[in-house]
C-alpha positions in Angstrom: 120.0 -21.5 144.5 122.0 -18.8 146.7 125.2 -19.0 144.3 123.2 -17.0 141.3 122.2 -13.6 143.5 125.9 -14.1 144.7 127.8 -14.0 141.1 125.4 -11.6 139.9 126.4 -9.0 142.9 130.1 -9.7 141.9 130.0 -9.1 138.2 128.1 -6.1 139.1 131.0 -4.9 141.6 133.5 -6.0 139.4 132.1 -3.8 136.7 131.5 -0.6 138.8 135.8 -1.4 140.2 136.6 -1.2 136.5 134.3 2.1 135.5 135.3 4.2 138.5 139.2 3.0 139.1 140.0 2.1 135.9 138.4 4.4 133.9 142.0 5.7 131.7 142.7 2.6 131.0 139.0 1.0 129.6 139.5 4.6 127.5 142.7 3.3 125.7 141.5 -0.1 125.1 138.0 1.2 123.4 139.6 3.8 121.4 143.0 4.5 122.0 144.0 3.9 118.2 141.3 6.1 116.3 141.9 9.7 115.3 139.1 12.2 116.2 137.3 13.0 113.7 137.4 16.6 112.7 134.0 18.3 113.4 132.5 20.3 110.5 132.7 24.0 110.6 129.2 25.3 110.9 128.1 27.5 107.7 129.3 31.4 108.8 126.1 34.0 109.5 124.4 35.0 106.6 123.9 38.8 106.4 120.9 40.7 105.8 122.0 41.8 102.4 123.2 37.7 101.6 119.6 36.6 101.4 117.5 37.0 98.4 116.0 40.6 97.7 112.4 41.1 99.0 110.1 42.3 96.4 108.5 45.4 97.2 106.6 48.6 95.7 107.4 52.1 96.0 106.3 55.6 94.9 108.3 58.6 94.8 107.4 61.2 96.9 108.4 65.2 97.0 107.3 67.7 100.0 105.2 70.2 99.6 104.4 73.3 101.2 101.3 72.8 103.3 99.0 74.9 105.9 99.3 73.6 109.4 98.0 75.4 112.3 95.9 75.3 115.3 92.5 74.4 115.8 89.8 76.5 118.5 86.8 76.6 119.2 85.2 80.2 119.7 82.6 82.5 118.5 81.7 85.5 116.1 81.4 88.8 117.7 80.8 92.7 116.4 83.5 94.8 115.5 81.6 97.5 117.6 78.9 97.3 119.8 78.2 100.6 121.6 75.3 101.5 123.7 74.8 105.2 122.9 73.8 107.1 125.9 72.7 110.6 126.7 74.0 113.3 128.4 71.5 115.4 129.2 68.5 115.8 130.7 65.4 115.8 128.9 61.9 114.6 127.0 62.2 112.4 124.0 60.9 114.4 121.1 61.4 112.2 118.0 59.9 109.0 116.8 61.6 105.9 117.6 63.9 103.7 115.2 63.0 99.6 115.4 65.7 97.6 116.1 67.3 95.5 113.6 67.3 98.7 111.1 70.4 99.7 109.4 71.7 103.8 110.8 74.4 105.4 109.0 77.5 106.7 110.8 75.6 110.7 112.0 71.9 109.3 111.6 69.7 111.1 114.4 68.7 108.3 117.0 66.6 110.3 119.9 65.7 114.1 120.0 65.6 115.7 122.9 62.8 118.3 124.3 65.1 122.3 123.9 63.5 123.6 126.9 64.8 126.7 127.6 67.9 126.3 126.7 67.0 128.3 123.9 67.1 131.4 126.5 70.2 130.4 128.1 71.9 131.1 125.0 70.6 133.8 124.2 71.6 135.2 127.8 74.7 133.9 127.0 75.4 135.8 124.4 74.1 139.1 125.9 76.6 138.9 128.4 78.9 137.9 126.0 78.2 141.3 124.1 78.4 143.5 127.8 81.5 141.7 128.3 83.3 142.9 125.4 81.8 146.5 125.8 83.4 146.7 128.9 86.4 145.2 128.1 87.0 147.4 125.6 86.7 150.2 127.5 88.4 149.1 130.2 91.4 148.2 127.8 91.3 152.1 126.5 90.9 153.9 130.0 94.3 151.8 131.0 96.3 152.5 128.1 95.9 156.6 129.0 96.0 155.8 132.7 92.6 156.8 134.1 92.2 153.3 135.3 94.3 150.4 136.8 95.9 147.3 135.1 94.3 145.5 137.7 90.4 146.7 136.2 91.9 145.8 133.0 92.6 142.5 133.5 89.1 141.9 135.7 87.1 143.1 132.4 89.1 140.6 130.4 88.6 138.0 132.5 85.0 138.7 132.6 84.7 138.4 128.4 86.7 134.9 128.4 84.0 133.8 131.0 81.3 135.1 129.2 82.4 133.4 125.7 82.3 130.3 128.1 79.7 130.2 129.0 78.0 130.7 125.2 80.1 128.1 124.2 78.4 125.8 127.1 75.2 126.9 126.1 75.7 125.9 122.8 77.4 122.6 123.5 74.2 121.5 125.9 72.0 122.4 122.6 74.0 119.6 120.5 73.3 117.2 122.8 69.9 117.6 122.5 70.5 115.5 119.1 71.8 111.8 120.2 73.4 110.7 116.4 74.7 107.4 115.3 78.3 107.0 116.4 79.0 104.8 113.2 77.0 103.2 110.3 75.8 99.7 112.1 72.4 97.9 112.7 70.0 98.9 115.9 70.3 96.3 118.4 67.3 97.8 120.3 64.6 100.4 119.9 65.7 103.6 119.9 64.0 105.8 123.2 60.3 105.9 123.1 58.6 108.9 122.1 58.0 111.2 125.6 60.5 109.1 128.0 62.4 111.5 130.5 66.2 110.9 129.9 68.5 111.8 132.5 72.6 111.8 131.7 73.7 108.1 131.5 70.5 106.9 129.7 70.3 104.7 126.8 68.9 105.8 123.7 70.0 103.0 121.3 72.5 100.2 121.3 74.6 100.4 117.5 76.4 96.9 116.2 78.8 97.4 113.3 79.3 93.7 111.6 81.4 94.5 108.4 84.2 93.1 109.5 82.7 90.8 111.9 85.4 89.3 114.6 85.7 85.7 115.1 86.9 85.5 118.9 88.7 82.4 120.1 91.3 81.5 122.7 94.8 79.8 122.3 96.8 77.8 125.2 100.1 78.5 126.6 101.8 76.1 124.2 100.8 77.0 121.0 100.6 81.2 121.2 104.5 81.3 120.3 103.5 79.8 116.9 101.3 82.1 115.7 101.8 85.6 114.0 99.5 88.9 113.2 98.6 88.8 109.3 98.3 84.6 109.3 95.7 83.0 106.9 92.5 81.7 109.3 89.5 80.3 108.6 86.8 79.8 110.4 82.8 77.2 109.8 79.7 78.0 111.9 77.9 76.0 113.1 75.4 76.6 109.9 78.3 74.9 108.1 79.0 78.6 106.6 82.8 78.7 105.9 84.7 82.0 106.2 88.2 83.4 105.1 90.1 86.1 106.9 93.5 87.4 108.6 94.6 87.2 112.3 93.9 90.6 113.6 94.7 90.7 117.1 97.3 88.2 119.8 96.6 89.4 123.1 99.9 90.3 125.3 98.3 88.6 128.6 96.6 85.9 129.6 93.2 85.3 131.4 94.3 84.3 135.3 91.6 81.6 134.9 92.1 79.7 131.8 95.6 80.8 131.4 94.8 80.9 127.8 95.4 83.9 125.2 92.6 86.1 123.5 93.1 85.9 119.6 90.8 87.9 117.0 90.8 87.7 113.5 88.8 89.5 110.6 86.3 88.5 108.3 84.5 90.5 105.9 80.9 90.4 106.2 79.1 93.0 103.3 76.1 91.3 102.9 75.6 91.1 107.3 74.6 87.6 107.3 76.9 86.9 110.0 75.2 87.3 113.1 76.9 88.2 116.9 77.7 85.3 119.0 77.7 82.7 116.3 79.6 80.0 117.7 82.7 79.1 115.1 85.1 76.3 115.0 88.6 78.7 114.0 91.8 77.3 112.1 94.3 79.7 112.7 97.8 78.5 110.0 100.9 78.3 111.6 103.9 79.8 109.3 104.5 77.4 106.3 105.5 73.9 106.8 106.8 71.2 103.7 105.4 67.6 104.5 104.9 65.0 102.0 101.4 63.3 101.3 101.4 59.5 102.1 99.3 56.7 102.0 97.8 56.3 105.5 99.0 52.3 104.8 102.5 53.3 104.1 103.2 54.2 107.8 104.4 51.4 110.4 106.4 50.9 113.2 110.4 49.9 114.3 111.3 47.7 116.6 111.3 50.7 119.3 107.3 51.5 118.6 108.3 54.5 117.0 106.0 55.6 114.0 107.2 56.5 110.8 107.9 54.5 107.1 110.3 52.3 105.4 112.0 53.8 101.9 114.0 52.3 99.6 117.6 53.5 99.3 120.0 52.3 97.0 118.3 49.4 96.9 118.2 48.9 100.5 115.1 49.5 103.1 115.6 52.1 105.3 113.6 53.4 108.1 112.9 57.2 109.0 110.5 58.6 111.8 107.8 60.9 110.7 105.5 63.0 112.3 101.8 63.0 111.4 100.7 66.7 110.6 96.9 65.9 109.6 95.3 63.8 107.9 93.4 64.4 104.4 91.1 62.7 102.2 94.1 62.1 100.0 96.4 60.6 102.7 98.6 61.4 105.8 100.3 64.6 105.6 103.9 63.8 107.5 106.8 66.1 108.2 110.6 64.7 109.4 111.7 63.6 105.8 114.4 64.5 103.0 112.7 66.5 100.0 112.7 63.8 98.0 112.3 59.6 98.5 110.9 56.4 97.6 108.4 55.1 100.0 107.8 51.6 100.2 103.3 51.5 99.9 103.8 47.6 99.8 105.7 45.3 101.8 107.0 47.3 104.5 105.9 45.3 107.3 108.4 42.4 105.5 111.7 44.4 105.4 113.7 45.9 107.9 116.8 47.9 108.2 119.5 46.9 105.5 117.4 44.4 103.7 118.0 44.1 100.0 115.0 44.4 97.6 113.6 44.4 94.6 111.7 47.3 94.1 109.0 48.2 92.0 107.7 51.9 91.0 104.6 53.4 91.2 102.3 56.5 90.6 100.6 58.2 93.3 97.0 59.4 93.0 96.5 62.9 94.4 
């Protein structure tokens, strides 16, 4: 029973011998008489443009000139707003104005109590008269030399002081008449009748809001694109929409925000604009072409870069865009030629150097 395990361990060695030493030789018995076989040549790469055309649909597009700009938020404010003071002493002698009522530019406001400066004029001006007697004669004595230059020139001196002092006189009575500054609304009552005003009082405060301002401010990065005389626009917060011109770029910047004053003009005839109205302000950058896209049109490369894929001699090509705004119409891009054929449908199938079939369509705008 031992002599099976036994021949079975020596066919086994025998067999390794022959694979290991005589491996050559087991080679050109098995197959030392065929001739290899010569391996098929694997089909070459097929190109992009090799495969069949992808059907897609296009529309032709054209750039147009559009209104870009810069959008704050800011506030209506009153092309003047003075509070007209006094600047004399004395009672309030006229009946007061309400606020809210329309003054035309010289309109009394407050009237002031004469006092006597009716007499101080008229002392004035008594003086005034001695002055120029004297002078006169003073002038004559000198010119045949019974009296000095020196006496002359004191009389003279004494005349110019008298004519200032009438023309003082006479300046202190104007400003017993406190007049609107320019036509406006009253902000406040005018002075009440019989209060005591003393120089630096307030008699009335005077708004003028045709034009009205609309106020905003700009950052550091977008002041360099803006110019004075630019379209702007402007909707309250009533949802009242307003037209008008950039007015005003300020030159400096606030040390806190670091951001620019801007001002632009607005008519306002009828006055329904009020001060202090806050606004949402467009502000147009200088004219800009960008074509009008379906917002579906736009993908994206390989990279992640936005933009859309056109058709080009029958090939799809991609071209980065840059989204200006969007519209109810569509996407209003910038970065493209004048004139091309955007692919609407089957972009996301295509990619650079494909062939296609392409169809044409209109655009709705």
């Amino acid at each position: 029973m031992r002599i099976i395990p036994l021949l079975t361990a020596l066919i086994v060695a025998i067999g390794l011998y022959a694979m290991i030493m005589q491996r050559d030789a087991l080679k050109a018995f098995a197959g030392s008489d065929t001739e290899d076989v010569p391996a098929q040549s694997a089909p070459a790469d097929v190109t992009t443009n090799a495969m069949p055309p992808v059907s897609v649909v296009a529309m032709k597009a054209t750039s147009r000139d559009i209104e870009s700009g810069i959008v704050l938020r800011g506030r209506t404010e009153a092309a003047r707003n003075v509070d007209v003071r006094s600047e004399t002493t004395g009672l309030v002698i006229s009946e007061p104005l309400r606020k809210g009522t329309f003054v035309q530019k010289g309109q009394l406001l407050c009237e002031l109590d004469v006092g006597t400066r009716n007499a101080q004029l008229a002392e004035a001006k008594a003086r005034l008269a001695e002055a120029d007697a004297n002078n006169t004669a003073a002038a004559s004595l000198s010119q045949k030399g019974f009296t000095s230059e020196t006496a002359a020139i004191g009389r003279l001196a004494q005349l110019e002081a008298a004519m200032a002092n009438v023309e003082r006189a006479e300046k202190e009575l104007s400003r017993l008449q406190i007049k609107a500054p320019f036509s406006g609304l009253l902000e406040s009552d005018t002075a009440e009748l019989g209060v005591l005003l003393q120089p630096g009082s307030s008699c009335a405060t005077v708004i003028a809001l045709d034009p009205i301002k609309l106020v905003g401010f700009v950052p550091e990065s977008g002041i360099s694109q803006l110019t004075l005389g630019a379209n702007a626009g402007a909707r309250l917060v009533t949802g009242e929409e307003l037209r008008g011109f950039l007015t005003f770029l300020s030159r400096s910047a606030d040390p806190q925000t670091r951001t620019f004053r801007v001002e632009v003009t607005v008519p306002n005839p009828d006055l329904d604009i009020r001060d202090g109205t806050t606004a949402e302000i467009f502000i147009a950058f200088e004219g800009e072409r960008a074509h009008l896209l379906p917002q579906a049109s736009l993908t994206l490369n390989d990279e992640g870069k936005l933009g859309i894929r056109a058709a080009v001699d029958d090939v799809a090509r991609f071209y980065q865009v840059e989204i200006v705004r969007d519209t109810a119409q569509g996407v209003l891009v910038k970065g493209l030629p004048d004139q091309l054929d955007i692919i609407v449908v089957g972009q996301e199938y295509v990619v650079d150097g494909r062939a296609i079939a392409v169809t044409m369509q209109e655009m709705t705008q």
